[in-house]
C-alpha atoms as one frame of an Amber mdcrd trajectory, in Angstrom:
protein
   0.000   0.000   0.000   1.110   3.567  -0.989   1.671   5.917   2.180   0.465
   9.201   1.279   2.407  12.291   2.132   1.297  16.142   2.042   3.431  19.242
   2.247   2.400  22.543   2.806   4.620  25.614   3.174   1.522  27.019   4.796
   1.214  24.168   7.524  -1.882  22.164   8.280  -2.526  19.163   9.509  -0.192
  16.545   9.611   1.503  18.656   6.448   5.032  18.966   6.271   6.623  22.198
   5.705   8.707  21.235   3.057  10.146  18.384   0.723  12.951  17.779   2.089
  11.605  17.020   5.194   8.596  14.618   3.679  11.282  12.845   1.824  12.805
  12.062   5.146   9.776  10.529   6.593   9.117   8.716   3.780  12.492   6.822
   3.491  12.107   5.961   7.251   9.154   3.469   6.851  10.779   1.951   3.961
   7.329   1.714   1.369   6.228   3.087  -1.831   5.199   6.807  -1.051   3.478
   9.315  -2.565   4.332  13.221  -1.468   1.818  15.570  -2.587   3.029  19.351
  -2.896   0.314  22.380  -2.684   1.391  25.032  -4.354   4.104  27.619  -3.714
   7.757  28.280  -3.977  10.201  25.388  -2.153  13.674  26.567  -2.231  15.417
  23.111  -1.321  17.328  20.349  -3.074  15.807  17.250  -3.046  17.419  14.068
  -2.883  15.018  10.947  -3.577  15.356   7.282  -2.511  13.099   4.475  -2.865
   9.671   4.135  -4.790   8.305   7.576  -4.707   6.408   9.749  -6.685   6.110
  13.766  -6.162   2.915  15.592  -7.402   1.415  19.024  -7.412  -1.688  19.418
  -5.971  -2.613  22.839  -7.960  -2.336  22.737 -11.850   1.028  22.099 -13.458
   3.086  24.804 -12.710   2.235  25.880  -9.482   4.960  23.798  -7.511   8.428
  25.271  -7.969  11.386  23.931  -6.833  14.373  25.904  -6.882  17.997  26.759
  -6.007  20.399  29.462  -6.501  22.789  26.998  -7.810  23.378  23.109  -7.495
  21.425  20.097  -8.240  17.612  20.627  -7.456  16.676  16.677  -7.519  18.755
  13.694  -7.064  17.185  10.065  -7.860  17.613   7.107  -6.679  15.134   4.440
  -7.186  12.200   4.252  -8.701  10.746   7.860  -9.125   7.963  10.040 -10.621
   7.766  13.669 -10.796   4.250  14.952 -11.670   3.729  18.565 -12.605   6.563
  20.754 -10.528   8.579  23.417 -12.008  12.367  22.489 -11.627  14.851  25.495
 -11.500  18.644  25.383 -11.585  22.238  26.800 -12.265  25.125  26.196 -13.030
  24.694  22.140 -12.595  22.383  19.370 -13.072  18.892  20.256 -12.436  17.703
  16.848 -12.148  19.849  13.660 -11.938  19.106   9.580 -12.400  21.500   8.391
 -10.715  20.356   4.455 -10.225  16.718   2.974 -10.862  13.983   4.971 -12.971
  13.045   8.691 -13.504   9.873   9.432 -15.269   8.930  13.218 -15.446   5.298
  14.173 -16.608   3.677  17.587 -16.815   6.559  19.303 -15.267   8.801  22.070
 -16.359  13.128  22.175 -15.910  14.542  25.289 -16.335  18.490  25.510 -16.828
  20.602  28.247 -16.599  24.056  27.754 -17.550  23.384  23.453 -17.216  22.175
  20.195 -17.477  18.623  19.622 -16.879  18.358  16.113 -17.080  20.972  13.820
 -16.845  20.278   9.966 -17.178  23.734   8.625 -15.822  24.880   4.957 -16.790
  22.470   2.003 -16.411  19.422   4.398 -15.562  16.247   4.620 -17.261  15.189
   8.343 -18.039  11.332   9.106 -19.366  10.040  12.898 -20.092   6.771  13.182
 -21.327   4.007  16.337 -21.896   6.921  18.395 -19.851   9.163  21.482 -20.997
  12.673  21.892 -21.107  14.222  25.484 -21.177  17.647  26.627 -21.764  19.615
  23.233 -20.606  19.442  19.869 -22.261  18.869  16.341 -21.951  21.726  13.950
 -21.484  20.958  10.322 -21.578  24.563   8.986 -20.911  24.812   5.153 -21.588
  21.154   5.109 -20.338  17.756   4.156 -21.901  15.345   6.793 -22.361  11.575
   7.747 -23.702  11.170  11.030 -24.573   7.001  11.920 -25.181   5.572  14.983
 -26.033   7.946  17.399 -24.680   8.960  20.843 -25.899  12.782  21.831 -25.544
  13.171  25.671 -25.866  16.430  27.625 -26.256  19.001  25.703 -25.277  22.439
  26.592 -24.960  24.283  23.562 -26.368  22.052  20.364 -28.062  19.003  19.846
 -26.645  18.964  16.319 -26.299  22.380  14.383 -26.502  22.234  10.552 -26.252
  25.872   9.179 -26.031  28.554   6.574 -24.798  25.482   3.644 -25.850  22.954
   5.042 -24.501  19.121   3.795 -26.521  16.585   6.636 -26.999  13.271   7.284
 -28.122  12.291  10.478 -28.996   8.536  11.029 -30.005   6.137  13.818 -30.949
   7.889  16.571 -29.400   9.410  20.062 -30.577  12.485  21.506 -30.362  13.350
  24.807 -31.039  16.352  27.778 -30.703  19.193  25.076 -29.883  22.486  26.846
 -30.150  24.048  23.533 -31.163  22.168  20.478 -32.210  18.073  19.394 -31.748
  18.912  15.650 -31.080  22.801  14.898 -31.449  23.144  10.807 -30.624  26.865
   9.789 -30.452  28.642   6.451 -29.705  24.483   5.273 -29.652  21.264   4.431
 -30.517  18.179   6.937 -30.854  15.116   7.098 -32.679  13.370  10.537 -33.224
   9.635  10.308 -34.446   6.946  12.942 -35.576   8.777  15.747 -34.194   9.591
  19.226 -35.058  12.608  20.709 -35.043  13.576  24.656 -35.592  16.274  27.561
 -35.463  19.319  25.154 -34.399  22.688  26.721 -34.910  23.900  23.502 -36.417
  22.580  20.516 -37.754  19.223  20.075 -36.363  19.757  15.990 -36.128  23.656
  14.734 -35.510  24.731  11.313 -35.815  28.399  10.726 -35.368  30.901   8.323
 -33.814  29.372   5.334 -35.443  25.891   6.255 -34.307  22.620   4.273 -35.336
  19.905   6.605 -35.913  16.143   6.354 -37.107  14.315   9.330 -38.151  10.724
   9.357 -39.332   7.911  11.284 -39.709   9.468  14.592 -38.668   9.516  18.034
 -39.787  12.945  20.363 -39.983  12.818  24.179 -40.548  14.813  26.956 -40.330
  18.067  25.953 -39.350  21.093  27.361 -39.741  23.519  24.182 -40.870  22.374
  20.732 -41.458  19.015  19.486 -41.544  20.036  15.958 -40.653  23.896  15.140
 -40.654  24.908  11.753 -40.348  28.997  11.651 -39.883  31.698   9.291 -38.509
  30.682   5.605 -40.155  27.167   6.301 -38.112  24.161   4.304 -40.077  20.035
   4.568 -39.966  17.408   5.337 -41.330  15.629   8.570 -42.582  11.698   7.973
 -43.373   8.898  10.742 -43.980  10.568  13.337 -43.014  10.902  17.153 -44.523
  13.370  19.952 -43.915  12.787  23.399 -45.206  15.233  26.235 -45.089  18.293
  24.338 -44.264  21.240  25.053 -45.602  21.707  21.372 -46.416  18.966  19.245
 -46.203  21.228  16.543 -45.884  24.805  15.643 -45.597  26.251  12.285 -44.962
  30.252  12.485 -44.691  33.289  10.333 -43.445  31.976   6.559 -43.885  28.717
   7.343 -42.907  26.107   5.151 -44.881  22.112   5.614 -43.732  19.046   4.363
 -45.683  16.673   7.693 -46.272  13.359   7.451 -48.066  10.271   9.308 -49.112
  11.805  12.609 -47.850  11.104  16.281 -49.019  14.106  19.064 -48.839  12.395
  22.123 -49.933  14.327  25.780 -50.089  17.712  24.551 -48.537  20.260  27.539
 -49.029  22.762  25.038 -50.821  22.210  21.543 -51.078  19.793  19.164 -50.627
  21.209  16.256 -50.396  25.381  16.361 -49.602  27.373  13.414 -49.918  31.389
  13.487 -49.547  34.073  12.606 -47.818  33.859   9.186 -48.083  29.919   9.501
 -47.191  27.702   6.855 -48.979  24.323   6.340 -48.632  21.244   5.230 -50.285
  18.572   7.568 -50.989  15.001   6.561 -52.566  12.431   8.123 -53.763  13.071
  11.713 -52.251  12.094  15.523 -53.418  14.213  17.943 -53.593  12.772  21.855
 -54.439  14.225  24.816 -55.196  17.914  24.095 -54.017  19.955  27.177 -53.736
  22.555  25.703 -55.659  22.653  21.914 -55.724  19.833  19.805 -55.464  21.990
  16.729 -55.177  25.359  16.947 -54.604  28.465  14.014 -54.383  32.176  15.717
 -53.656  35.586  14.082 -52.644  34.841  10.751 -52.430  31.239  10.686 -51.854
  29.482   8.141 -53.741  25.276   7.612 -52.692  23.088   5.713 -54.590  19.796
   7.661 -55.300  16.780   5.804 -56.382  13.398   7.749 -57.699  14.365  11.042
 -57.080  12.499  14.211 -57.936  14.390  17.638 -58.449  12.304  20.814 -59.421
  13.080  24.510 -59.956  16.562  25.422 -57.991  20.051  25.838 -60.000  21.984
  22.539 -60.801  20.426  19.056 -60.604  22.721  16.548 -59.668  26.594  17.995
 -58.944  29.084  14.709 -58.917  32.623  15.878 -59.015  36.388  16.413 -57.193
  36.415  12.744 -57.586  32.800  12.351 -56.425  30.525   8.977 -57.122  27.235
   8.227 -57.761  24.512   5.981 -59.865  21.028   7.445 -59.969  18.038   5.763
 -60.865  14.902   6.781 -61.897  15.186  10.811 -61.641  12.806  13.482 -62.829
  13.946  17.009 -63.135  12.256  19.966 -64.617  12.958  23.723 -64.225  16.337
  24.369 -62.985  18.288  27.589 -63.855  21.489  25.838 -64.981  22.101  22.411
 -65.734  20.734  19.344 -65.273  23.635  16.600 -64.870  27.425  17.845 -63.847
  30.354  15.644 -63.522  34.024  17.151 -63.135  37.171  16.822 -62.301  37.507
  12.649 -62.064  34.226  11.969 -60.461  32.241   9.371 -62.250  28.641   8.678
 -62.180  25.650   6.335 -63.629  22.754   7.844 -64.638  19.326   4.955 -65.967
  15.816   6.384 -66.367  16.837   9.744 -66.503  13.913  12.376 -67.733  15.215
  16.325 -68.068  12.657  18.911 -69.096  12.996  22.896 -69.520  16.053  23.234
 -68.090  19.085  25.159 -70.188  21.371  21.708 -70.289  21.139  18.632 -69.953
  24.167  16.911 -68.850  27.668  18.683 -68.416  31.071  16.688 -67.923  34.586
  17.828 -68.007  37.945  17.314 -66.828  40.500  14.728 -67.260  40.269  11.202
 -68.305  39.122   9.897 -65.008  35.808  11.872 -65.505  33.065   9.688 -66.996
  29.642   9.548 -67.237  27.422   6.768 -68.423  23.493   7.298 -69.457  20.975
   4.891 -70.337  17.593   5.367 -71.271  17.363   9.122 -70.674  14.967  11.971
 -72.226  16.244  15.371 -72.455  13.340  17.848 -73.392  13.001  21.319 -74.216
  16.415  22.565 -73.337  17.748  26.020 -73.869  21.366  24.862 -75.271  22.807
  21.173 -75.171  21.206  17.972 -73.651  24.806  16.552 -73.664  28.257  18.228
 -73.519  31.209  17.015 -73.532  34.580  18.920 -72.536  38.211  18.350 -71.193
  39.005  14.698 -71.711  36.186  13.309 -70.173  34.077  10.501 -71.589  30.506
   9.929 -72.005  28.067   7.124 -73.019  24.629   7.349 -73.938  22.906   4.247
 -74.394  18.892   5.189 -75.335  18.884   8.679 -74.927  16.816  10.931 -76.356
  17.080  14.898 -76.963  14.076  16.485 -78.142  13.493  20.143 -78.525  16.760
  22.289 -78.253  19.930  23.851 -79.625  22.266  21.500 -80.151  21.467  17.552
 -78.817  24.898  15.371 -78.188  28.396  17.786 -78.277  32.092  16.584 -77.903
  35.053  19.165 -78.012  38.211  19.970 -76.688  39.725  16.013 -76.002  36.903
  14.427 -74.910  35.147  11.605 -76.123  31.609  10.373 -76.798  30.058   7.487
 -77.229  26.406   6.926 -78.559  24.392   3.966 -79.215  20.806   3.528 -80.224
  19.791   7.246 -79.435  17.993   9.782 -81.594  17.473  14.092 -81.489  14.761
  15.907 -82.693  13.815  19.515 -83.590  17.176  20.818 -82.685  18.124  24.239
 -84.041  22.114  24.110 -84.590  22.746  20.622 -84.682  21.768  16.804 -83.768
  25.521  15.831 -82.808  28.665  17.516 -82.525  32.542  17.035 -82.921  34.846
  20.463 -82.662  38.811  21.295 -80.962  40.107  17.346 -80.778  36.701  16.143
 -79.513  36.061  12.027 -80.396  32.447  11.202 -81.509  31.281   7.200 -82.026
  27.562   6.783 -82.652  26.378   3.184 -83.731  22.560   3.912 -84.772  21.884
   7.936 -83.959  18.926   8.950 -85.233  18.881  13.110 -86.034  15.480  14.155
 -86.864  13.901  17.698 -87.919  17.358  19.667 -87.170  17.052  23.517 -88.636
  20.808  23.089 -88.999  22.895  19.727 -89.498  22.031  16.318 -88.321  25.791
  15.867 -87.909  28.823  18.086 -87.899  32.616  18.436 -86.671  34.810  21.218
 -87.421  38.456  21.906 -86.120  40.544  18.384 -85.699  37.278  16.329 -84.470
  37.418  12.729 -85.130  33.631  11.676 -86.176  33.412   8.138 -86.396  29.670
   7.311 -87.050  27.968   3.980 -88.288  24.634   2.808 -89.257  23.079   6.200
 -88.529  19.930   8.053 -90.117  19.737  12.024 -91.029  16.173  13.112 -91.207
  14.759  16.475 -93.090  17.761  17.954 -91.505  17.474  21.488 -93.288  21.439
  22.587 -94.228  22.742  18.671 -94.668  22.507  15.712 -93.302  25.941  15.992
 -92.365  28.989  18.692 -92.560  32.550  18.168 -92.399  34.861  21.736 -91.783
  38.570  22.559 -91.223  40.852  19.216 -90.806  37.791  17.366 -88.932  38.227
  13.730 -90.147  36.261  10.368 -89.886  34.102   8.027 -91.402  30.303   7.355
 -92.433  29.346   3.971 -92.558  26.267   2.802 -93.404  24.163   5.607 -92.694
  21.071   7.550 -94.838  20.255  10.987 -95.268  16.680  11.844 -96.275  14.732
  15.173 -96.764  13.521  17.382 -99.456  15.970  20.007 -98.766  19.862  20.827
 -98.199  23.190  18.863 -98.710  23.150  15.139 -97.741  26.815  15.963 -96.768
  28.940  18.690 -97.037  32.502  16.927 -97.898  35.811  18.166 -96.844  37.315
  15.669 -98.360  38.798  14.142 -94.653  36.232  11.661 -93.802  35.316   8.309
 -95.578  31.568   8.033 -97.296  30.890   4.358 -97.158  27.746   3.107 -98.496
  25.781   6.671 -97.810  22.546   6.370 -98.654  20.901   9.538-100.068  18.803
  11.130-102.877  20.395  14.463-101.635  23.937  15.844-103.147  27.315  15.765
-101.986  28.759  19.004-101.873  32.724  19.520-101.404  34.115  21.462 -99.158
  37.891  20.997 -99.763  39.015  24.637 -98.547  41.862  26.171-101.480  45.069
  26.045 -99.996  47.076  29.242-100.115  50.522  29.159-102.245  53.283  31.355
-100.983  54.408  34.094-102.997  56.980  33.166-105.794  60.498  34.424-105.128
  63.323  34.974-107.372  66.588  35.084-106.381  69.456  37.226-107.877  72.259
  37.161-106.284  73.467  39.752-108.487  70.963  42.029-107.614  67.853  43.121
-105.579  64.937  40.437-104.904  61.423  41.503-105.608  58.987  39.118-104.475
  55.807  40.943-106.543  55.577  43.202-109.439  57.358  46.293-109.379  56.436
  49.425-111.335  58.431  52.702-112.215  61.527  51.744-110.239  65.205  52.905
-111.401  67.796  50.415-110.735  71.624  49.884-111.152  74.286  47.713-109.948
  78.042  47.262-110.773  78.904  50.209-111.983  81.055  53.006-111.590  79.156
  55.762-112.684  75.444  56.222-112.595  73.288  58.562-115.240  69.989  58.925
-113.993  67.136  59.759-116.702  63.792  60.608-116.554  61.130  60.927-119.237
  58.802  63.827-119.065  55.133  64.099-120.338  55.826  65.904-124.071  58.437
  62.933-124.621  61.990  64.706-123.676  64.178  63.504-121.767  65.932  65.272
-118.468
C-alpha cells in the first residue's frame, strides 16, 4: 500500500513544511510513497530514494522547486515527478543516478546546465513536460522522450551518447544553439517531431551512431538538416526539412538508408554526400535548391533511387572525384544544368527524364571523368542535352534529346560514345565534334534539325555507323577545317539541303541519299613566288616605275617627261 504524504509551506494538519523534510519521513518506513506538494515556492534540493512519486496538488506549474545553484533533484530508485517546475544553475537540475526517472507535466529550467541527466544504467522518461535553456543527457542510459517541448538551449538539446538507446517522439524543439537531437557512440530514434532555429545541424549522428528518423519536420536551421557523420548508419523515413542550408549531408563513412523525404528551399544543397559519405537515398524531393539539389564531392558516392528535383540551379553535382549511380530521376525547371560531372568523379545515370532546363548533362575534366546514361529523355532545353569537354568521356545508351539547340556535343579532347539514341527539332545541330573532340555513334537517329544532323569542325574525329539524317534542313551531315572520320552505313533523307557537305577528310561508305554531296575541300594558299638574284635586288611581286643599277662606276639617272623629252 502507498503511504500518502502532504506538504504545505503554509502548515496544516499533519503537512510537512517542506520536501525535504517529507522525503525524510518517507524513506524511514521503507514503502512506496506518494508526497503531494500544494502550491508555492520550495527553495530546497531534493534528494530521492526508494519508490516515490512527487505531485502538485494545484495545476502544473504551481509547484516550484528551486535553487540558486546546485542540483535541485537527485534520484535514486524508482521515481515520478508529476507537474513541478524544476529550477537550476550552473549544474544538473535533475539527476538519475540508479533505478527509474519518469517526469510528466513538469517544467526544468536551466541556466548555464544540465537539466536532465540519465547517468549509466538508468532509465530516463520525459513526457508532456518542458525543457528550457539546458538539455537532456541520456549517458549510456535508456530513455523515452514523449511529447515534450525543448526551448532555447544553450548547447544540443537532447544528446544521447557513450550507448545510450533513446526514443524520442512527438515533441518540438526549437532555438538550440548547437544540435536538436545529437546521438553519439548510440542508438536513438526521433519520431513525428519538429525541429527549428538550431545553430547547427538540427539531427547529428556521429561516432558510429545508429539513428532512425521518421515522420518529422525540420525548418529553419542554420547548418544541417540531418547530418549523419563518422561511419554512423540509420534510417531517414517521412521526413521534410525546409530552409536548411543542407537538407542533408552524410560524410566520413557514414552510410544511412533515407526514403520518401522532401528538402524544400535549402540555401545550398539538398542532399550532400562526400568525404567518403555513402548512402542510399530513394524516392526523395528535392525543391528549389539554392545551388545543388543533389550533390556528391571528394569521395562521396550515394546511390539515389526515384528522385524528384524541381526549380533550384543545378540538378545533380558529382565531381572532385565524387561517385554516384542514380536511378529513376525526374527534373524539370532548374536555372542551370541538369547533370554535372568534373574533375575525375564518375557517375551512372538509368531512367533519366530532363525537361525545360538550359542543359542537360555537363562533364569535363581529365580522363578519369566519366559519365554513363541509359535510357534518358532530355526535353526542351535552352542549349545542349549533352556536352562534352576536357578529356572526359561519355556514353549514352537510349537517350533521347528532343526540342533544343544542339542535342549530343564533344570538343576539346573528350570523347563520346552513342548507341541507339535519336534528337529531334534541334536548331544548330543533332551531334557535334569540334577542338580534338572524339564522336562514335552506332545507330543515332537526327530528326527535324534547322541546322545539321551531324557536324565536326576543327581536328574532331567523327566516327559514325549505321546512322539516319532526317529532313535535316542545311545537310545531313557537314565536315569543316581538318575534322576527319568516317560514315558507314548511314542515310540521309529530306527534301531540302546537302546530304553531306565533304571536306574531303572523312570516308563516305555506303551513304545512302537522294540528296547531293557538296565539297568542301578549302583552297590552300601558295606562298608568294620568289626569285633570287644574287646579283641584284629580290622583288617578291611586281614592281612598277623603279630605277635600278648595280656594278657600276658611274650612274646617269634619266627621266622621261610628259611631251616625250628627256631630263
Amino acid at each position: 500500500m502507498v503511504a500518502r504524504y502532504f506538504v504545505s509551506p503554509h502548515g496544516g494538519r499533519r503537512a510537512y513544511p517542506d520536501i525535504t523534510s517529507a522525503l525524510s519521513a518517507a524513506a524511514g518506513r521503507g514503502r512506496a510513497a506518494l508526497v503531494e506538494i500544494a502550491p508555492g515556492r520550495y527553495e530546497e534540493a531534493l534528494t530521492v530514494r526508494g519508490e516515490v512519486q512527487l505531485a502538485a496538488l494545484g495545476d502544473p506549474g504551481s509547484v516550484v522547486v528551486s535553487r540558486p545553484r546546485g542540483a535541485v533533484l537527485d534520484a535514486f530508485g524508482a521515481v515520478r515527478v508529476h507537474g513541478l517546475v524544476l529550477i537550476g544553475r550552473d549544474a544538473e537540475v535533475v539527476g538519475c543516478h540508479a533505478g527509474t526517472l519518469t517526469l510528466e507535466h513538469s517544467e526544468i529550467r536551466a541556466h548555464n546546465g544540465v537539466s536532465v541527466h540519465a547517468r549509466p544504467n538508468t532509465s530516463v522518461t520525459l513526457r508532456d513536460s518542458v525543457i528550457l535553456h539546458g538539455r537532456a543527457v541520456f549517458s549510456g542510459a535508456n530513455g523515452l522522450v514523449e511529447r515534450c517541448r525543448f526551448t532555447d538551449a544553450t548547447d544540443n538539446a537532447v544528446a544521447v551518447i557513450e550507448g545510450a538507446h533513446v526514443s524520442v517522439q512527438g515533441s518540438w524543439i526549437g532555438g538550440s544553439m548547437i544540435h536538436g537531437v545529437r546521438v553519439s557512440g548510440a542508438r536513438a530514434q526521433v519520431t513525428g517531431c519538429e525541429l527549428t532555429g538550431t545553430g547547427k545541424a538540427a539531427i547529428m549522428a556521429d561516432s558510429q551512431a545508429e539513428l532512425t528518423v521518421t515522420g518529422c519536420a525540420i525548418n529553419a536551421v542554420q547548418a544541417e538538416g540531418i547530418a549523419f557523420i563518422q561511419q554512423s548508419r540509420g534510417l531517414v523515413d517521412g521526413t521534410r526539412v525546409i530552409d536548411a542550408q543542407h537538407g542533408i549531408t552524410v560524410v566520413s563513412g557514414a552510410d544511412p538508408v533515407v526514403r520518401g523525404c522532401a528538402f524544400t528551399e535549402c540555401r545550398d544543397t539538398g542532399i550532400n554526400v562526400h568525404a567518403s559519405g555513402r548512402g542510399r537515398f530513394e524516392d526523395c524531393e528535392v525543391f528549389d535548391a539554392g545551388n545543388i539539389a543533389v550533390f556528391s564531392t571528394k569521395g562521396g558516392a550515394p546511390e539515389v533511387h526515384g528522385c524528384r528535383i524541381s526549380r533550384g540551379n543545378v540538378g545533380i553535382a558529382v565531381t572532385d572525384a565524387g561517385r554516384g549511380s542514380f536511378t529513376r530521376v525526374e527534373m524539370e525547371d532548374l536555372t542551370s544544368v541538369a547533370l554535372r560531372v568534373h574533375d575525375g568523379a564518375r557517375a551512372v545515370f538509368e531512367q533519366v527524364r530532363v525537361e525545360r532546363c538550359p542543359s542537360g548533362l555537363e562533364t569535363r575534366g581529365d580522363g578519369g571523368t566519366t559519365a554513363e546514361v541509359t535510357d534518358a529523355v532530355f526535353r526542351d532545353f535552352d542549349m545542349s542535352a549533352v556536352e562534352a569537354l576536357g578529356q572526359s568521356r561519355v556514353t549514352l545508351k537510349g537517350v533521347s534529346a528532343e526540342r533544343g539547340v544542339v542535342g549530343f556535343g564533344v570538343g576539346e579532347e573528350a570523347q563520346l560514345f552513342v548507341h541507339d539514341s535519336d534528337v529531334t527539332a534541334v536548331s544548330i545541330g543533332g551531334a557535334l565534334g569540334f577542338g580534338k573532340g572524339r564522336l562514335v555513334a552506332r545507330n543515332l537517329t537526327v530528326t527535324g534539325s534547322e541546322g545539321v544532323g551531324l557536324c565536326g569542325t576543327d581536328s574532331a574525329y567523327l566516327d559514325v555507323v549505321n546512322s539516319a539524317f532526317v529532313d535535316c534542313t542545311v545537310a545531313g551531315a557537314s565536315f569543316q577545317g581538318t575534322c576527319g572520320g568516317r560514315l558507314v552505313e548511314c542515310s540521309v533523307t529530306g527534301t531540302q539541303g546537302a546530304a553531306v557537305q565533304d571536306n574531303g577528310r572523312v570516308d563516305l561508305v555506303s551513304l545512302r541519299t537522294s540528296l547531293p554531296v557538296v565539297k568542301q575541300i578549302e583552297p590552300v594558299e601558295r606562298p608568294p613566288t620568289i626569285v633570287n638574284n644574287y646579283g641584284g635586288p629580290v622583288f617578291n611581286a611586281e614592281v612598277h616605275g623603279a630605277q635600278l643599277a648595280w656594278n657600276n662606276n658611274n650612274v646617269t639617272q634619266q627621266q622621261t617627261n610628259e611631251d616625250g623629252s628627256s631630263t
